[in-house]
C-alpha positions as CSV (number, residue, x, y, z in Angstrom):
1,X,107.8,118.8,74.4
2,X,107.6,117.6,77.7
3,X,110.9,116.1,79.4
4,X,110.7,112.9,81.3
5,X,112.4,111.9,84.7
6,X,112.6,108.7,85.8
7,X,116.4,108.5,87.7
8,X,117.7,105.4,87.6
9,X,118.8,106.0,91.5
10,X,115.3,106.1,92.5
11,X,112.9,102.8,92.1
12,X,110.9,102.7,88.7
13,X,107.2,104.0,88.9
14,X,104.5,101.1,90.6
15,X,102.5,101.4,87.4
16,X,101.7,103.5,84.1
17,X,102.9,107.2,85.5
18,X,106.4,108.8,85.3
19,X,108.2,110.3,88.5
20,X,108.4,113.7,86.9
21,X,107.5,115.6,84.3
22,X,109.4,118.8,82.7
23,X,107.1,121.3,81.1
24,X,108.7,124.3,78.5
25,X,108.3,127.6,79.0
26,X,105.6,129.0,77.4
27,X,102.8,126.5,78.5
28,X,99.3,127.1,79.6
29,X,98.6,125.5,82.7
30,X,94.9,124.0,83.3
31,X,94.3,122.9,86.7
32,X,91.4,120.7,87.4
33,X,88.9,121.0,91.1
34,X,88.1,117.4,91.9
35,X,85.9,115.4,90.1
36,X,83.4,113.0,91.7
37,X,81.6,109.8,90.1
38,X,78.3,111.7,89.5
39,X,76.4,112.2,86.0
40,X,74.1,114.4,85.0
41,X,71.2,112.5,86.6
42,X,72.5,112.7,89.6
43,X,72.9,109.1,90.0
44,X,75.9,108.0,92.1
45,X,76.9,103.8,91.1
46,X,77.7,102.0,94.2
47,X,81.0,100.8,91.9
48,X,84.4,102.6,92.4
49,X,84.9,101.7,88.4
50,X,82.1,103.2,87.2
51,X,82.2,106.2,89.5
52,X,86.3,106.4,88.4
53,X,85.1,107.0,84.7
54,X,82.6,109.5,85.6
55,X,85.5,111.3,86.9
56,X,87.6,110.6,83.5
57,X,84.7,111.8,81.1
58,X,83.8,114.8,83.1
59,X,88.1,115.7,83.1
60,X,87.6,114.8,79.5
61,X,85.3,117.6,78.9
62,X,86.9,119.9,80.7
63,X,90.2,119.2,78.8
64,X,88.0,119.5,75.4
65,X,87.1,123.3,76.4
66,X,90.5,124.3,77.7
67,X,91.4,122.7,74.0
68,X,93.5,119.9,75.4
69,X,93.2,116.5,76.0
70,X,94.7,113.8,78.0
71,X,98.1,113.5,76.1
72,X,98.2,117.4,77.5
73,X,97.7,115.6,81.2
74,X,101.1,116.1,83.1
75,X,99.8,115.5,87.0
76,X,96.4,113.3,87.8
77,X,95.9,112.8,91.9
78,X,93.6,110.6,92.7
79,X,91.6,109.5,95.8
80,X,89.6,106.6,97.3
81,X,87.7,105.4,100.4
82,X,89.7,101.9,100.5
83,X,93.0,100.3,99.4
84,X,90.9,97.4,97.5
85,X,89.1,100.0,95.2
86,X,93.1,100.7,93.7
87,X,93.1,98.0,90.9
88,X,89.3,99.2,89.8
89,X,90.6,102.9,89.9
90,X,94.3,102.4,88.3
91,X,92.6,100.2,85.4
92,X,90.4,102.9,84.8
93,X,93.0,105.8,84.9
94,X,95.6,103.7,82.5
95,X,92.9,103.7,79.9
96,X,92.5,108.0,79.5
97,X,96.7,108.3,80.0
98,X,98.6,108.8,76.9
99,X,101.8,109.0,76.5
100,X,104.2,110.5,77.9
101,X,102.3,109.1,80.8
102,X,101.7,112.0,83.8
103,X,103.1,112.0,87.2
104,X,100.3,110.1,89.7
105,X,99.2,110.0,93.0
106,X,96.7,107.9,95.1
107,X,95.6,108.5,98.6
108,X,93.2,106.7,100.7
109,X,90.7,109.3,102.1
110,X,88.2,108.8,105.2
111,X,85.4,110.0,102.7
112,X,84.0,113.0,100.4
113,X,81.4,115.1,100.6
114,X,78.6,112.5,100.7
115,X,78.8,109.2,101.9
116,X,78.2,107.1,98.4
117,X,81.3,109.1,96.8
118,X,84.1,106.2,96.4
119,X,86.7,107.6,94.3
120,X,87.6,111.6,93.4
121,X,89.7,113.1,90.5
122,X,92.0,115.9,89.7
123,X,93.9,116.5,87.0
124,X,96.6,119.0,85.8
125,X,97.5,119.6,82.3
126,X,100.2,121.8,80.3
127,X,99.9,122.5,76.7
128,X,102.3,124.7,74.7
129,X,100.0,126.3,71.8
């Protein structure tokens, strides 16, 4: 079971994410690359939403294989061309956390790898089996 910390010395989180996260010993770790708002089709949306769940179903998937899922998510970073895309991002991320709900962190980033890329995704999870 994973232990939470959120001192009481230290302000209370912005939003749905815990300032730390304990994992036991014994716990596979899965560490995610990034993951950009592209499908299968190649399509890029010109919406930070939309491209921000295309990053949550592709971690998804991977989390599927490694035989985990998002309640097994411990750290998620994410990353965005502009401060106004946060709301569209963070209401996408609060719907794939679970409880207890991972650490978080959001950076504004000058850009990816291709211009139309708004918003990237990375995830680490820890599972004791």
């Amino acid at each position: 079971m994973k232990r939470i910390f959120n001192p009481s010395s230290v302000r209370r989180p912005f939003g749905n994410y815990n300032h730390g996260l304990l994992v036991p010993p014994g716990a596979s770790l899965l560490v995610t690359s990034g993951q950009l708002g592209i499908g299968l089709d190649e399509k890029v949306s010109e919406d930070v939403g939309a491209q921000a769940d295309l990053c949550f179903q592709a971690i998804s998937a991977i989390l599927a294989e490694a035989e985990m899922s998002f309640a097994d998510v411990i750290r998620i970073s994410g990353f965005v061309t502009k401060r106004e895309h946060f709301p569209d991002y963070m209401a996408v991320r609060d719907r794939y956390t679970l409880d207890p709900k991972p650490t978080s962190t959001l950076i504004i980033v000058a850009g990816f790898t291709r211009p139309e890329f708004l918003v990237e995704v990375e995830v680490t999870a820890a599972k004791v089996f």
